[in-house]
C-alpha positions as CSV (number, residue, x, y, z in Angstrom):
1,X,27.8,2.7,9.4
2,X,26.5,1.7,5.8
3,X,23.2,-0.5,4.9
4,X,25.1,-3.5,3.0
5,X,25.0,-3.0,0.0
6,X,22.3,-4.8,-2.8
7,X,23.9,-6.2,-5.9
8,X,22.0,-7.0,-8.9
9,X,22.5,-10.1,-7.5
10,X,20.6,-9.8,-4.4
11,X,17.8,-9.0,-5.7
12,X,17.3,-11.7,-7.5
13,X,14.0,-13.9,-6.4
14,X,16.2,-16.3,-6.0
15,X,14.8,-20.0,-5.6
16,X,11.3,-18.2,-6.7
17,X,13.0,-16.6,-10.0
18,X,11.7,-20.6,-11.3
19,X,7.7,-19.4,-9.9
20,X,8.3,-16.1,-11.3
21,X,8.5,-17.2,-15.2
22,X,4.6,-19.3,-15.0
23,X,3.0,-16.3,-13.1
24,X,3.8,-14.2,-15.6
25,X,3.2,-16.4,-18.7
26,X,0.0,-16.6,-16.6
27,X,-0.7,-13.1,-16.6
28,X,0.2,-12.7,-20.1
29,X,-1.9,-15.6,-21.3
30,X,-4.8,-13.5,-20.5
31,X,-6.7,-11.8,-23.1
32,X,-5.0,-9.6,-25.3
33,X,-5.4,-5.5,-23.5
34,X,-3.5,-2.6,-23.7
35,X,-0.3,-2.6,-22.1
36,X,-1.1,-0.4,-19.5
37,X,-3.6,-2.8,-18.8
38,X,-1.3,-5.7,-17.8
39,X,0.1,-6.6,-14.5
40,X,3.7,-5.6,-13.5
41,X,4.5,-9.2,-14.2
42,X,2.7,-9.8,-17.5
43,X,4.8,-6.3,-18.6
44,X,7.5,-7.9,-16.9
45,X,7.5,-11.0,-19.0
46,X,6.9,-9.0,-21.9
47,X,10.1,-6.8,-21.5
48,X,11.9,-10.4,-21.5
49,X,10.5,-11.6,-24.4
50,X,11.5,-7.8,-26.4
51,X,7.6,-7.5,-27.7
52,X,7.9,-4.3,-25.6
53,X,11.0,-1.9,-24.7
54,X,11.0,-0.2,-21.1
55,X,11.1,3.1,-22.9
56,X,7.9,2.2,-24.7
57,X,6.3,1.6,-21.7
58,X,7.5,4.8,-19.9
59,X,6.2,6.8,-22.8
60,X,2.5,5.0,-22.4
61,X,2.7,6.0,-18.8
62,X,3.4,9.6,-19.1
63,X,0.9,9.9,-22.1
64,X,-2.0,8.7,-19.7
65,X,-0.5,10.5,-16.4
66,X,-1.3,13.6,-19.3
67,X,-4.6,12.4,-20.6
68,X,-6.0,11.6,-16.7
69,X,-4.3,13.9,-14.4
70,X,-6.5,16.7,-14.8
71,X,-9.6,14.2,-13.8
72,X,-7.7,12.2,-10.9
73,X,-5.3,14.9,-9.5
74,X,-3.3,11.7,-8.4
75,X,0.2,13.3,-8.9
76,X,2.9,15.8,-7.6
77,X,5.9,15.7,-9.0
78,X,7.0,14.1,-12.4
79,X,10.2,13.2,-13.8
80,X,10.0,12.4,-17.8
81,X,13.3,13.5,-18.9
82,X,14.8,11.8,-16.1
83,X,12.6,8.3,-16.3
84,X,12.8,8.2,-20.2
85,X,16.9,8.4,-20.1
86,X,16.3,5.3,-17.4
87,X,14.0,3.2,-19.8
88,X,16.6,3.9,-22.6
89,X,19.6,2.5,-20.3
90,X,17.7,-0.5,-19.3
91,X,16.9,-1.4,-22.8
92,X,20.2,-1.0,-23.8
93,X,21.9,-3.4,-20.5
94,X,19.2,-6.0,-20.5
95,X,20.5,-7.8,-23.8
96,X,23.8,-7.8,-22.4
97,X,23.3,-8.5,-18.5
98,X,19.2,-9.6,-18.4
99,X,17.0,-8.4,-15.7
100,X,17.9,-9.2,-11.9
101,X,14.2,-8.4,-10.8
102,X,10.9,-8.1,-12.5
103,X,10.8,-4.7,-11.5
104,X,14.0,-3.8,-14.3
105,X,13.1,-1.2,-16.5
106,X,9.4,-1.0,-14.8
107,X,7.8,1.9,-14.4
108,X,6.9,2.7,-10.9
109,X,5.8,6.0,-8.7
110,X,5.9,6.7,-5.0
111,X,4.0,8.3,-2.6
112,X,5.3,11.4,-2.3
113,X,6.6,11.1,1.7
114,X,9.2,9.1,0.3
115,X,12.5,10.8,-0.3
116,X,14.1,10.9,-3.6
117,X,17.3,13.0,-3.6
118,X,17.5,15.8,-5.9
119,X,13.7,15.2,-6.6
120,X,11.3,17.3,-4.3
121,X,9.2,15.5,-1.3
122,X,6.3,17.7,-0.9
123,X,4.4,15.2,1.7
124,X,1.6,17.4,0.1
125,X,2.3,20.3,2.4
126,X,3.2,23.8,2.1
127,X,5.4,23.1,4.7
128,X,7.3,21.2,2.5
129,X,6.4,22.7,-1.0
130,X,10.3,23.4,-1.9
131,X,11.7,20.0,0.2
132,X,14.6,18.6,-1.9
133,X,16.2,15.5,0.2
134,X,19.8,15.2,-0.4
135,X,19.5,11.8,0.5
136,X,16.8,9.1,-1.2
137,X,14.8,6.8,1.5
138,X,15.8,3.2,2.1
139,X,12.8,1.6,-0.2
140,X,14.2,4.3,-2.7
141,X,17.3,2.7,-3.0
142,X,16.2,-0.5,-3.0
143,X,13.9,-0.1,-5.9
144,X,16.7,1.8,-7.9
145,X,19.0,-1.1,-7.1
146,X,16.3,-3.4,-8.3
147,X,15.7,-1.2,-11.6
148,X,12.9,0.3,-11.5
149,X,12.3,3.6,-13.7
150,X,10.5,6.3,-11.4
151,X,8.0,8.4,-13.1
152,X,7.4,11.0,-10.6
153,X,5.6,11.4,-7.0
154,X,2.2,10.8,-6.0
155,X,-0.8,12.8,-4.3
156,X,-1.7,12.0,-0.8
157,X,-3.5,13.3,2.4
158,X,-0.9,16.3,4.0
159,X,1.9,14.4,6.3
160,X,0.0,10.9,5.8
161,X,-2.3,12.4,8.5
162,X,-6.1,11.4,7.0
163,X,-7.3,8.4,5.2
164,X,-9.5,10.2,3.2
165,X,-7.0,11.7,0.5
166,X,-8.9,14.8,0.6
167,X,-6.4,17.6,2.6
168,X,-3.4,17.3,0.3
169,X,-2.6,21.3,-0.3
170,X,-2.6,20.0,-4.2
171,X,-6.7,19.3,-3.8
172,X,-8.2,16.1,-3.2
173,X,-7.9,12.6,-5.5
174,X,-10.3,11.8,-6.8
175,X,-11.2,8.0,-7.3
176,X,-11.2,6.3,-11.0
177,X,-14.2,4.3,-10.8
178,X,-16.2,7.5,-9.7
179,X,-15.1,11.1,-9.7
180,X,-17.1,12.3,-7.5
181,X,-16.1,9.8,-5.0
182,X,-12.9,10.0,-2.8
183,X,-9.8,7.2,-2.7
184,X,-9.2,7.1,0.5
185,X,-6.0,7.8,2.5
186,X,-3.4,8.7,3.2
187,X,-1.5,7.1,-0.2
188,X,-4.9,8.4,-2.2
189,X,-2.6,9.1,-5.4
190,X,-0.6,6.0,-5.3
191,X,-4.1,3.8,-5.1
192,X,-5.8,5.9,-8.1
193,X,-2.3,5.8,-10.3
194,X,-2.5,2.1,-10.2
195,X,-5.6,1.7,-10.6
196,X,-6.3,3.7,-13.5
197,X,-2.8,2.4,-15.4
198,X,-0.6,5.5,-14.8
199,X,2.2,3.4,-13.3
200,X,2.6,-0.3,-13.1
201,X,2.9,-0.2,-9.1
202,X,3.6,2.2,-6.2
203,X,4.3,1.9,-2.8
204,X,3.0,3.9,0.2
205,X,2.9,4.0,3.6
206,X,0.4,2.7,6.4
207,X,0.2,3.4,9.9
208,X,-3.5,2.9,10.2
209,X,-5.3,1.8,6.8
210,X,-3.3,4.4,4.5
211,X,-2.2,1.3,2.1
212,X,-5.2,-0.4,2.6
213,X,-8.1,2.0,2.3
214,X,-7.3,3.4,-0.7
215,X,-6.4,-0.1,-2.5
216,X,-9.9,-1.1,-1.1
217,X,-11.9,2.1,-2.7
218,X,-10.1,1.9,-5.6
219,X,-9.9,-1.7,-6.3
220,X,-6.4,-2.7,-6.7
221,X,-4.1,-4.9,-3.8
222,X,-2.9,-3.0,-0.8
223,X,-0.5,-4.6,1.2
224,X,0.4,-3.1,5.0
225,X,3.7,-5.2,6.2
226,X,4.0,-6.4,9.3
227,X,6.2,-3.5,12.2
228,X,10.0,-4.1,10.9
229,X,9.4,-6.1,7.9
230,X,10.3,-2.9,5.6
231,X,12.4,0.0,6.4
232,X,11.0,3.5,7.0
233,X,14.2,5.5,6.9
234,X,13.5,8.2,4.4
235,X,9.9,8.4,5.3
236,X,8.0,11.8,6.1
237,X,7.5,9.9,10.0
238,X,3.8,9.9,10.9
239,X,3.6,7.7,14.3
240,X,6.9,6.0,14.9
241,X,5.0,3.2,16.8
242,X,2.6,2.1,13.7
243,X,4.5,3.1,10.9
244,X,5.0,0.4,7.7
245,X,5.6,0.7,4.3
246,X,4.0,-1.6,1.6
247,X,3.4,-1.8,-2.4
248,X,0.1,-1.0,-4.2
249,X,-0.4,-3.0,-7.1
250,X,-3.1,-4.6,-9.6
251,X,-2.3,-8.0,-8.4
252,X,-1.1,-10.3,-4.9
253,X,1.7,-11.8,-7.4
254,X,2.7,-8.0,-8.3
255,X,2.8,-7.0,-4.2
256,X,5.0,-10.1,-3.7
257,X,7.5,-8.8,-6.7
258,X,7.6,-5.9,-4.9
259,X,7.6,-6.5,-1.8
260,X,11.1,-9.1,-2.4
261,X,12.8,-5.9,-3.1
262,X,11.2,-3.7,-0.1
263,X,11.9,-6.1,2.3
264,X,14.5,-7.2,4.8
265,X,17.0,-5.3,7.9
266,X,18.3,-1.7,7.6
267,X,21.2,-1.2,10.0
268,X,20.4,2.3,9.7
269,X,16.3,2.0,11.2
270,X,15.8,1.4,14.6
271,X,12.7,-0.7,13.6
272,X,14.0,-3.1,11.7
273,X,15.1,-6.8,12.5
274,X,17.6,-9.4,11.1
275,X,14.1,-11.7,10.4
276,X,15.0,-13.6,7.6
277,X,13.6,-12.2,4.3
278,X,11.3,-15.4,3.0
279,X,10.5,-16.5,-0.8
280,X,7.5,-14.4,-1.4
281,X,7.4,-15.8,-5.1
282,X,6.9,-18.6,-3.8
283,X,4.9,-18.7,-1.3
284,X,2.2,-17.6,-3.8
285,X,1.6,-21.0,-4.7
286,X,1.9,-22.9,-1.6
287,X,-1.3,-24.8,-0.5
288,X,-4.2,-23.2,1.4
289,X,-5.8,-26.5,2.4
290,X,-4.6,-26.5,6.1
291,X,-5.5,-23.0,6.7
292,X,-7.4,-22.3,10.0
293,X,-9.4,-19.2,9.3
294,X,-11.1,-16.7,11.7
295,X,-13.4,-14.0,11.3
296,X,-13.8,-11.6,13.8
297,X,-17.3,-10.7,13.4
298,X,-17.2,-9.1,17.2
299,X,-16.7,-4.9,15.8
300,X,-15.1,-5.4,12.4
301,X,-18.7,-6.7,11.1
302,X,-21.0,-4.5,13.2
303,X,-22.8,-1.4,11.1
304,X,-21.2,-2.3,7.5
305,X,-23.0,-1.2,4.3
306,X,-25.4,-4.2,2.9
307,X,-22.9,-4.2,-0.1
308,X,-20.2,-4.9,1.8
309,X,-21.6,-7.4,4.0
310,X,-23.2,-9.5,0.8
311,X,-19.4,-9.0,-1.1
312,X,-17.4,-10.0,2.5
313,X,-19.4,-13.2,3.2
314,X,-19.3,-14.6,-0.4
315,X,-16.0,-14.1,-0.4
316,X,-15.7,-16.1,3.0
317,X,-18.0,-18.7,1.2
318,X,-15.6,-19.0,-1.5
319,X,-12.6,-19.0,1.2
320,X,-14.2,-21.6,3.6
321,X,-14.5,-24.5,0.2
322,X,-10.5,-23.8,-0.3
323,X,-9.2,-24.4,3.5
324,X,-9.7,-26.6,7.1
325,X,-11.6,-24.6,8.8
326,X,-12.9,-21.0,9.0
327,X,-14.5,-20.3,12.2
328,X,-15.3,-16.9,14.6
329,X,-12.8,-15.4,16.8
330,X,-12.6,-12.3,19.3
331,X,-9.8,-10.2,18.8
332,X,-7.5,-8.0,21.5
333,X,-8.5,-4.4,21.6
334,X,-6.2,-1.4,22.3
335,X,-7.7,1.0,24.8
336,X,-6.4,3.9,24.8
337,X,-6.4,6.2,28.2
338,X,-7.6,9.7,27.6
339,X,-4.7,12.4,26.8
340,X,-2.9,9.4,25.6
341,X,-3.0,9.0,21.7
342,X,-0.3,7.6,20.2
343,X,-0.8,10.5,17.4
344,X,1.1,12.6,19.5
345,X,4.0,11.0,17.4
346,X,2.5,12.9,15.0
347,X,3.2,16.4,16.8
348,X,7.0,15.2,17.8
349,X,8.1,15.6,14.2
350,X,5.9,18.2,13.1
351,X,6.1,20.7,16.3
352,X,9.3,22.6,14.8
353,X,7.6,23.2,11.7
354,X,4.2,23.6,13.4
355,X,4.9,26.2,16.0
356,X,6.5,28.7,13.3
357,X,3.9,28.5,10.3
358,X,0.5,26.8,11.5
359,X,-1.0,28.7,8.7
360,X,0.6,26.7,6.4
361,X,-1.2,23.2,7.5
362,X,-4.7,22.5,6.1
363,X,-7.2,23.2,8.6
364,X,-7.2,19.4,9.4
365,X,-4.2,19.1,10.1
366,X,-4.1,22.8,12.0
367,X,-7.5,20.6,14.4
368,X,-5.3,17.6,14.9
369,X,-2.0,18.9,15.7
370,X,-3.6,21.2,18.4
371,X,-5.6,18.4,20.3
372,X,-2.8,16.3,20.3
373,X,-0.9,19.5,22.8
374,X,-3.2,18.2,25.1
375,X,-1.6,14.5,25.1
376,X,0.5,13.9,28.7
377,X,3.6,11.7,28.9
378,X,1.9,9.4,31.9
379,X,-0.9,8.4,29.6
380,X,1.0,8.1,26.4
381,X,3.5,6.0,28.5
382,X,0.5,4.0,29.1
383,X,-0.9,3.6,26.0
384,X,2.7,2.5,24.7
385,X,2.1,-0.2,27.3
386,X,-0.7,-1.2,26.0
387,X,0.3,-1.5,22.2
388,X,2.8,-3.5,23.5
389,X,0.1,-6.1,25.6
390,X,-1.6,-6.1,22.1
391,X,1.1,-7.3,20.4
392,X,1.7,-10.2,23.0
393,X,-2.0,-10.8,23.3
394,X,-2.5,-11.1,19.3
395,X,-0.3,-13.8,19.1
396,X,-2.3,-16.1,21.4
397,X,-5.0,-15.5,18.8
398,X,-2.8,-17.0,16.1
399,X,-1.7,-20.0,18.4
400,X,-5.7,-20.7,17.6
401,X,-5.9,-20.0,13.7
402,X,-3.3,-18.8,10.5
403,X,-5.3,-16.0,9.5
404,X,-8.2,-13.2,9.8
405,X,-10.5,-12.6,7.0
406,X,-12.7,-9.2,7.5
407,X,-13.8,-6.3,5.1
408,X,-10.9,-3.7,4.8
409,X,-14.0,-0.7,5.2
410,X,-17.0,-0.9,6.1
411,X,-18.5,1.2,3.2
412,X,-17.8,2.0,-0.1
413,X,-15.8,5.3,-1.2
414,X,-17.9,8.1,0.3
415,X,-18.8,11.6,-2.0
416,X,-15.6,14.3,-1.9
417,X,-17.4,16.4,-1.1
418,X,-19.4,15.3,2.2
419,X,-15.9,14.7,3.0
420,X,-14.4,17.6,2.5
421,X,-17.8,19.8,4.3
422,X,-17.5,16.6,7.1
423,X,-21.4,16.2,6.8
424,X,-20.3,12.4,6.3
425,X,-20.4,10.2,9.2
426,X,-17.5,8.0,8.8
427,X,-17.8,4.3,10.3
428,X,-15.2,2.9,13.1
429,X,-12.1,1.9,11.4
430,X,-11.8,-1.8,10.4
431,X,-7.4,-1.4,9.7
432,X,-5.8,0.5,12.5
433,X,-6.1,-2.3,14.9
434,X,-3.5,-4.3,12.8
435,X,-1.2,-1.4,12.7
436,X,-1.7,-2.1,17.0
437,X,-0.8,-5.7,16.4
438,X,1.7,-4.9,13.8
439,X,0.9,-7.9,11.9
440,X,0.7,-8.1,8.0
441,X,-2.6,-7.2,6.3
442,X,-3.4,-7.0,3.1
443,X,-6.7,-5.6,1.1
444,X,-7.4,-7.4,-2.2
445,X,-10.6,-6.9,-4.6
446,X,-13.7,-9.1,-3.7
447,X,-16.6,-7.0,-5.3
448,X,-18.6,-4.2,-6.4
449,X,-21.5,-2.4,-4.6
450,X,-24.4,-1.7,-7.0
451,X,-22.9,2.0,-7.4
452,X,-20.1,0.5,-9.4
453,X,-17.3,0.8,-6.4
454,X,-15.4,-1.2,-5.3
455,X,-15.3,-3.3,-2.2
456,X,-11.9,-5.1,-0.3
457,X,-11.6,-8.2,1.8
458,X,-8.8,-8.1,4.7
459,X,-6.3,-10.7,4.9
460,X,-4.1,-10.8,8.6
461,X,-1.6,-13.1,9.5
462,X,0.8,-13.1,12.3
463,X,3.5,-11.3,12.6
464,X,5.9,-11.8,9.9
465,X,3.5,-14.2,8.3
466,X,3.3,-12.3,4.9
467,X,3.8,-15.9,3.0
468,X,0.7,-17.3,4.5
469,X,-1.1,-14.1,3.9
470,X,-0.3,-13.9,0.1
471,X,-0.6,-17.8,-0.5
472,X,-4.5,-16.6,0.8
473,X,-4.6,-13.6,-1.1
474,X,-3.4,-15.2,-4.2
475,X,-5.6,-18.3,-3.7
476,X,-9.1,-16.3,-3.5
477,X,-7.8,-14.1,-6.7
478,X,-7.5,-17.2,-8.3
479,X,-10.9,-17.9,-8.1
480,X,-12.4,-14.7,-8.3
481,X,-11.7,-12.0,-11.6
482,X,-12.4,-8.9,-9.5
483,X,-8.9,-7.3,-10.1
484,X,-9.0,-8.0,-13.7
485,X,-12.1,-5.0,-13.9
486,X,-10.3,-1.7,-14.8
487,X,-12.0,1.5,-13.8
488,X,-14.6,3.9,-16.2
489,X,-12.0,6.5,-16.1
490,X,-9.7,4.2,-18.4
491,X,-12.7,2.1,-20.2
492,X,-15.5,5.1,-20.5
């Protein structure tokens, strides 16, 4: 059986192509920056309007990824010979058939878990070093259908395992706005490309914060879909219970161009559904005003870094003048019975590989997959039971109010290398448990802590509620110019 095919045609934004055209006018009305300064959609609008040519941009791309690589380490694999011929072809079509998408002739790059056929998928491993899928991944298709002009493949932790993007067998990433500082994980490359105007968006995966972490430390949107909403077929699997995929990007209105291509059913992945695939264009500019917001200050506020807390609750200030009501709520949490990690997902794909060359894995990744040998099928079973109880039980919560707002990390981007020695205490985790409700969460710019790093506020909504959550998202960027800021490693 085939996925059905996407057309040009169905790809369009289709009643939001009409929102599409002011957003980026919008974007490009800003003050005037270098073009690898502007959004997707103000490059977008720009490629319209001929002031720029796809291949232009491509060529501004690759002379940065040359100028910063050495500094950021952020990527793998590139493809200039390959993305260049691309640009050239769009250029040449769009005259003659115009662009179906904003992401025609737009230069993207993926996390490099994602397979691209004929092009190498490392997963940063050695395990992988010499992968060459015959076959590209379901998001890969779609964004080729959709245009896009891939530049290469991004750094990230080994297998998508950490959320520190400091294990990769190609050395850590290291994070734009500080160089000493990590990116967080696993889609560390994807978060520091975009943020430092190497690519005009990426997409990674996220089966506990890997979108969102990095996006927070490095100050750019990272947007974790809710279970189903986007296909993982041609993903490097991680935990088949949590996995999501989810675009990276310098804006909400650039994740919602994105994500209209990512999203929607593939007959071919057992995870996704027939939900109907909404306007996310424009939902952007629907109206906040009715919006019931909780904060769940029980855990996800407990222990945070007095930059974060000051950053988290203006932004709730600002929220709470824009909608209903913002009040506090307690949230479900998953307990999970001992020798019962769901992780051990990540030993099912891994163990053939594992058992022949464990020398291979970084000594992480060697730890990890050898605890998770002591996981037993009755308490797995169990904790399966009780991701699914979560699931049930986090819906009651949004019977109550739309949305969650929270801090996406507690603290700001800790120092490489106290990571890398693990003399760095690292506080509980403030995304995973949305990967156990599998509901839509997204991480969008709300400060800076007086280091100079940035901070991200959390946006939840209910499952399949990724309108509500970027109307939010979009509404507090419009009154805030936190993702505007680009990082020293591009300014300095």
């Amino acid at each position: 059986m085939n996925p059905d095919p996407l057309s040009r045609r169905a790809l369009l934004i289709g009643s939001g192509a009409a929102a599409l055209a002011p957003l980026a006018r919008a974007s490009a009305a800003e003050p005037a920056r270098e073009p690898l300064d502007w959004t997707l959609l103000a490059a977008a609008h720009a490629l319209d309007r001929r002031t720029i040519s796809s291949e232009e941009l491509a060529k501004l791309c690759f002379d940065r990824i040359r100028k910063l690589q050495p500094a950021l380490n952020a990527v793998i694999t590139l493809q200039e010979d390959t993305a260049l011929a691309q640009a050239r072809q769009c250029d040449r079509e769009r005259p003659k058939t115009g662009a179906a998408s904003p992401l025609y002739g737009m230069p993207v790059a993926l996390k490099d878990n994602i397979d691209t056929a004929g092009v190498r998928t490392t997963a940063a491993s050695r395990v992988f070093l010499d992968r060459i899928p015959d076959k590209d991944a379901e998001v890969t298709r779609r964004l080729k259908a959709a245009g896009a002009i891939f530049l290469g493949k991004l750094n990230l932790d080994e297998m998508a395992f950490e959320g520190t993007g400091t294990t990769s067998c190609f050395g850590p990433v290291h994070n734009p706005w500080n160089l000493e500082r990590i990116t967080g994980g696993s889609s560390a490359g994807s978060a520091a490309a975009v943020s430092a105007g190497l690519c005009f968006g990426s997409v990674g995966s996220d089966d506990g914060g890997s979108v969102r972490i990095p996006g927070a430390f490095c100050g750019v949107v990272g947007f974790k879909t809710s279970y189903g909403r986007v296909s993982t077929r041609g993903v490097v699997p991680s935990a088949y219970s949590m996995d999501t995929i989810g675009p990276i990007s310098r804006s909400v209105e650039d994740a919602a161009a994105l994500l209209q291509v990512l999203a929607g059913n593939d007959p071919l992945d057992a995870i996704t559904t027939n939900e109907p695939v909404p306007d996310y264009m424009r939902a952007l500019t629907q109206p906040v005003a009715h919006l019931r917001i909780g904060v769940p200050r029980t855990y996800f506020f407990e222990n945070l870094h007095p930059d974060v807390a000051a950053a988290v609750e203006e932004a709730i200030r600002q929220m709470r003048r824009q909608v209903k009501e913002v009040r506090d709520v307690a949230l479900p949490r998953l307990q999970i019975p001992e020798n019962g990690s769901y992780d051990v997902e990540l030993l099912h794909f891994q163990k053939p590989f594992f058992d022949k060359t464990p020398e291979l894995y970084h000594p992480w990744s060697q730890r990890q997959l050898n605890r998770l040998r002591n996981v037993q099928a009755v308490p797995y079973v169990e904790t399966l039971k009780r991701i699914r109880e979560c699931r049930r039980d986090i819906r009651f919560t949004f019977e109550q109010v739309d949305l969650l707002l929270l801090p996406t990390k507690r603290e700001p981007a800790p120092l490489i290398s106290e990571t890398v020695n693990e003399t760095h205490v690292r506080p509980p985790s403030n995304t995973s448990a949305f990967n156990h409700f599998g509901t839509p969460a997204i991480t969008v710019p709300c400060g800076f802590s007086k280091d100079g790093l940035p901070i991200g506020l959390q946006i939840v909504g209910p499952p399949y509620g990724e309108p509500v959550v970027l109307a939010a998202a979009y509404a507090f960027q419009q009154m805030t110019g936190w993702h505007k800021r680009r990082p020293p490693v591009v300014t300095g």
